[in-house]
Structure formats: structure tokens, C-alpha cells
C-alpha positions, 0 to 999 in steps of 0.5 A: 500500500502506498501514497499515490503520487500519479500526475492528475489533480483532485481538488475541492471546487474553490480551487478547480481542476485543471488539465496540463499537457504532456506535450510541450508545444500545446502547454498553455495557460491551466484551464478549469476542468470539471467533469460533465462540464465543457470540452474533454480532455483533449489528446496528451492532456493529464489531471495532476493531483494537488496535494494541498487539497488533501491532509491525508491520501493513500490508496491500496490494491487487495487483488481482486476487486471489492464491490462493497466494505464496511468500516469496522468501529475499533477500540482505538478511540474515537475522534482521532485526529492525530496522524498517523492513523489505523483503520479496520475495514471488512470487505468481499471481493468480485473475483473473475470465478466464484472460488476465487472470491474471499471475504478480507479483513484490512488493517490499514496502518502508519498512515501519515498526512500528505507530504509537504513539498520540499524546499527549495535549495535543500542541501545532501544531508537534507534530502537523506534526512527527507528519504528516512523519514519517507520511509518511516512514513511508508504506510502499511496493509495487512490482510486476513482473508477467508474463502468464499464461494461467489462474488460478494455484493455487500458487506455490513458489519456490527457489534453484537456486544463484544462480538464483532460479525459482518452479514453478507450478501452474495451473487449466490442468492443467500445472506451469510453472517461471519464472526470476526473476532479472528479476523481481527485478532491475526491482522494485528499480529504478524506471526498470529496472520502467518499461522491464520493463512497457513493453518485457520483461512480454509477452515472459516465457515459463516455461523448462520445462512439464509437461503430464503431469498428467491435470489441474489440481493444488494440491500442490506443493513444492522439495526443501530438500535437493537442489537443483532437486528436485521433487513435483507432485500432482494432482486425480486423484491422482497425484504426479510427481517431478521431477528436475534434468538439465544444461541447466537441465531437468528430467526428469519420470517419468511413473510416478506415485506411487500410493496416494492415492484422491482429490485430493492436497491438499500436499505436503512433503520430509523436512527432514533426509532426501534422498529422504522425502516425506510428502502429504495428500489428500482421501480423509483419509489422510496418507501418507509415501513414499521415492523410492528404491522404485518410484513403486507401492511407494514408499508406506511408512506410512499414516495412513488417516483423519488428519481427519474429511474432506479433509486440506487442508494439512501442514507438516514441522517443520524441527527437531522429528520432526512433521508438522502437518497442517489439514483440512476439519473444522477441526482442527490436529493434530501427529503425532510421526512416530516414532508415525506408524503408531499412527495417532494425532496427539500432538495436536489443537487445535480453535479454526477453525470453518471448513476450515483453509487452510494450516499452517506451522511457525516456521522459528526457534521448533520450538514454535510454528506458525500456521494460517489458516481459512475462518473467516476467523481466523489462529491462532498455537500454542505447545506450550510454553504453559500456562495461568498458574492464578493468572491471572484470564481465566477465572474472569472471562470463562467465554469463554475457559475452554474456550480450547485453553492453547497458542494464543497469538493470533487475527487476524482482518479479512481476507476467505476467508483461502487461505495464509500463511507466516513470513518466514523471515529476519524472525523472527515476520512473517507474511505472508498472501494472502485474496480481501481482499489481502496482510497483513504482520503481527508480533504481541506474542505471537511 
């Protein structure tokens, strides 16, 4: 794992992206680039990184690609912001075959900020100082991986008391949850990983299955309130809760909540109430649901046509009465669940150009959210942003004129972008999975 140093540049939109030249003889004053906005790249032309957008930035390759992770909340305290950092991560690959696909568990450590660029005029003993202390600043990968049978579509994890598990959602149309504790045990242990990849990996088997599905799925997600407690979506359009029993069990009630007409696309529990859940599917609609009604009447507000197409991913704010929501026609859009049945979002935001991937609030900041496109874009939002009338962007680039006011950045460098999420004890880091890798990211802006 290693800090990317590639020649593009991926900057928040108070200081825009600009395209340069490899070849000489066209190089020419930097212009704005903004992705979906103006001409393309043209020939010979490359996006250079600027470093002093970011305060941390590190990518990593774990072989075959990851089509969803989640953050595992660790014992290291929470709102660190003292570099460098350690993370946990859980997540399942989409590998060429289905015996090829594992489900991992990374520890991402030594993470240090971005470099400042060096001096001008440093001496010899200067630079050997600067190459001792990049490599006391290499950061560090360790992986503890199991074997799975079929391409892994989502990974959730939570704590059920002291017991970490992850649920999993593969293309072979059932839901498998595994414990972790091993897992997390071994990465932090070089001779304990050695004897886990020797002796222990094969061996792993989930300690519960459910099969009930009519086919593979996407949705799913642990009650933050109720331990144990938890949703499954399908393709056919079905969802099934999942109930903790003694024994470390679970029962699954094979009524499914009805409703939905096309794929369920996601799911999320109420924040602040026990038996509320709200999904998003394919048939554009948005719905929210209390499970204390029969599955077939459970289904208490609708929002029949949420986004022009399938809605693909929501998020529940854990501070403020809104739910975030992405779909296939790009948009971000926020609806203030005490209006929900106006059936119109208190906001829409339009900068993806591309099917939006995944959404999610900041656990700290009720204002701000991130978002990932198939555009290959991640985009930071604030609410409470508004544009400065006495600032010069606009009247001296009209690119950005028509920028929605509250986004506050655009990344960009990864390759079919799939989930992100914030580290929810690491205020402002980001962490994301592409066909291109993990990337770890705080930026400027949050």
C-alpha cells in the first residue's frame, strides 16, 4: 500500500481542476476542468493531483476487486485526529470465478498526512534526512482473508456486544453472517496472520445462512438500535427481517415485506426509532415501513417516483429528520421526512453525470454528506454553504457559475467508483472501494 503520487489533480471546487499537457508545444495557460462540464480532455492532456487539497491520501490494491466494505468501529478511540492513523475495514471481493472470491479483513496502518513539498535549495544531508523519514512514513496493509464461494455484493458489519460479525450478501442468492473476532485478532499480529493463512483461512465457515431469498440481493443493513437486528432485500423484491434468538441465531420470517415492484436497491433503520425502516428500489419509489404491522401492511408512506429511474442508494441522517437518497439519473436529493408524503425532496443537487453509487451522511457534521458516481467523481455537500458574492470564481471562470453553492469538493482518479463511507471515529476520512482499489482520503474542505 502506498501514497499515490500519479500526475492528475483532485481538488475541492474553490480551487478547480485543471488539465496540463504532456506535450510541450500545446502547454498553455491551466484551464478549469470539471467533469460533465465543457470540452474533454483533449489528446496528451493529464489531471495532476494537488496535494494541498488533501491532509491525508493513500490508496491500496487487495487483488481482486471489492464491490462493497464496511468500516469496522475499533477500540482505538474515537475522534482521532492525530496522524498517523489505523483503520479496520471488512470487505468481499468480485473475483473473475466464484472460488476465487474471499471475504478480507484490512488493517490499514502508519498512515501519515500528505507530504509537504520540499524546499527549495535543500542541501545532501537534507534530502537523506527527507528519504528516512519517507520511509518511516511508508504506510502499511495487512490482510486476513477467508474463502468464499461467489462474488460478494455487500458487506455490513456490527457489534453484537463484544462480538464483532459482518452479514453478507452474495451473487449466490443467500445472506451469510461471519464472526470476526479472528479476523481481527491475526491482522494485528504478524506471526498470529502467518499461522491464520497457513493453518485457520480454509477452515472459516459463516455461523448462520439464509437461503430464503428467491435470489441474489444488494440491500442490506444492522439495526443501530437493537442489537443483532436485521433487513435483507432482494432482486425480486422482497425484504426479510431478521431477528436475534439465544444461541447466537437468528430467526428469519419468511413473510416478506411487500410493496416494492422491482429490485430493492438499500436499505436503512430509523436512527432514533426501534422498529422504522425506510428502502429504495428500482421501480423509483422510496418507501418507509414499521415492523410492528404485518410484513403486507407494514408499508406506511410512499414516495412513488423519488428519481427519474432506479433509486440506487439512501442514507438516514443520524441527527437531522432526512433521508438522502442517489439514483440512476444522477441526482442527490434530501427529503425532510416530516414532508415525506408531499412527495417532494427539500432538495436536489445535480453535479454526477453518471448513476450515483452510494450516499452517506457525516456521522459528526448533520450538514454535510458525500456521494460517489459512475462518473467516476466523489462529491462532498454542505447545506450550510453559500456562495461568498464578493468572491471572484465566477465572474472569472463562467465554469463554475452554474456550480450547485453547497458542494464543497470533487475527487476524482479512481476507476467505476461502487461505495464509500466516513470513518466514523476519524472525523472527515473517507474511505472508498472502485474496480481501481481502496482510497483513504481527508480533504481541506471537511
Amino acid at each position: 500500500m502506498a501514497a499515490r503520487k500519479g500526475r492528475r489533480r483532485t481538488c475541492g471546487t474553490g480551487e478547480p481542476m485543471e488539465a496540463e499537457s504532456s506535450d510541450a508545444r500545446t502547454e498553455g495557460p491551466a484551464q478549469v476542468y470539471l467533469p460533465g462540464r465543457g470540452p474533454p480532455l483533449r489528446e496528451g492532456e493529464e489531471l495532476v493531483m494537488d496535494e494541498e487539497a488533501y491532509v491525508l491520501y493513500h490508496r491500496a490494491q487487495t487483488g481482486a476487486p471489492c464491490l462493497s466494505f464496511d468500516i469496522v468501529r475499533d477500540h482505538l478511540g474515537d475522534s482521532r485526529t492525530e496522524l498517523p492513523l489505523t483503520l479496520y475495514l471488512c470487505a468481499g471481493t468480485q473475483a473473475e470465478s466464484a472460488q476465487s472470491n474471499r471475504l478480507m479483513m484490512l488493517r490499514m496502518h502508519n498512515l501519515h498526512g500528505t507530504k509537504p513539498p520540499p524546499s527549495e535549495g535543500s542541501d545532501e544531508e537534507e534530502e537523506e534526512e527527507e528519504e528516512e523519514e519517507e520511509e518511516e512514513r511508508k504506510p502499511q496493509l495487512e490482510l486476513a482473508m477467508v474463502p468464499h464461494y461467489g462474488g460478494i455484493n455487500r458487506v455490513r458489519v456490527s457489534w453484537l456486544g463484544d462480538e464483532p460479525v459482518a452479514a453478507v450478501w452474495s451473487e449466490k442468492g443467500q445472506v451469510e453472517v461471519f464472526a470476526l473476532r479472528r479476523l481481527l485478532q491475526v491482522v494485528a499480529d504478524p506471526q498470529a496472520l502467518a499461522t491464520f493463512l497457513r493453518d485457520e483461512q480454509a477452515r472459516v465457515k459463516p455461523i448462520f445462512a439464509f437461503a430464503g431469498h428467491m435470489g441474489e440481493g444488494f440491500a442490506l443493513d444492522w439495526s443501530p438500535r437493537v442489537s443483532g437486528r436485521l433487513l435483507t432485500g432482494d432482486c425480486q423484491k422482497n425484504i426479510h427481517l431478521w431477528t436475534p434468538v439465544d444461541g447466537g441465531s437468528w430467526h428469519v420470517d419468511q413473510r416478506p415485506f411487500v410493496g416494492h415492484t422491482r429490485s430493492v436497491e438499500d436499505l436503512q433503520w430509523s436512527p432514533t426509532e426501534d422498529t422504522v425502516f425506510a428502502s429504495c428500489s428500482a421501480d423509483a419509489s422510496i418507501r418507509i415501513w414499521d415492523i410492528r404491522a404485518a410484513p403486507g401492511k407494514a408499508c406506511m408512506l410512499t414516495t412513488a417516483t423519488a428519481h427519474d429511474g432506479d433509486v440506487n442508494v439512501i442514507s438516514w441522517s443520524r441527527r437531522e429528520p432526512f433521508l438522502l437518497s442517489g439514483g440512476d439519473d444522477g441526482a442527490l436529493k434530501i427529503w425532510d421526512l416530516r414532508q415525506f408524503k408531499s412527495g417532494s425532496p427539500v432538495a436536489t443537487f445535480k453535479q454526477h453525470v453518471a448513476p450515483v453509487t452510494s450516499v452517506e451522511w457525516h456521522p459528526q457534521d448533520s450538514g454535510v454528506f458525500a456521494a460517489s458516481g459512475a462518473d467516476n467523481q466523489i462529491t462532498q455537500w454542505d447545506l450550510a454553504v453559500e456562495r461568498d458574492p464578493e468572491a471572484g470564481d465566477a465572474e472569472t471562470d463562467p465554469a463554475l457559475a452554474d456550480l450547485p453553492q453547497q458542494l464543497l469538493f470533487v475527487h476524482q482518479g479512481e476507476t467505476d467508483l461502487k461505495e464509500l463511507h466516513w470513518h466514523p471515529q476519524c472525523p472527515g476520512v473517507l474511505v472508498s472501494t472502485a474496480l481501481s482499489g481502496f482510497t483513504v482520503f481527508r480533504t481541506v474542505s471537511v
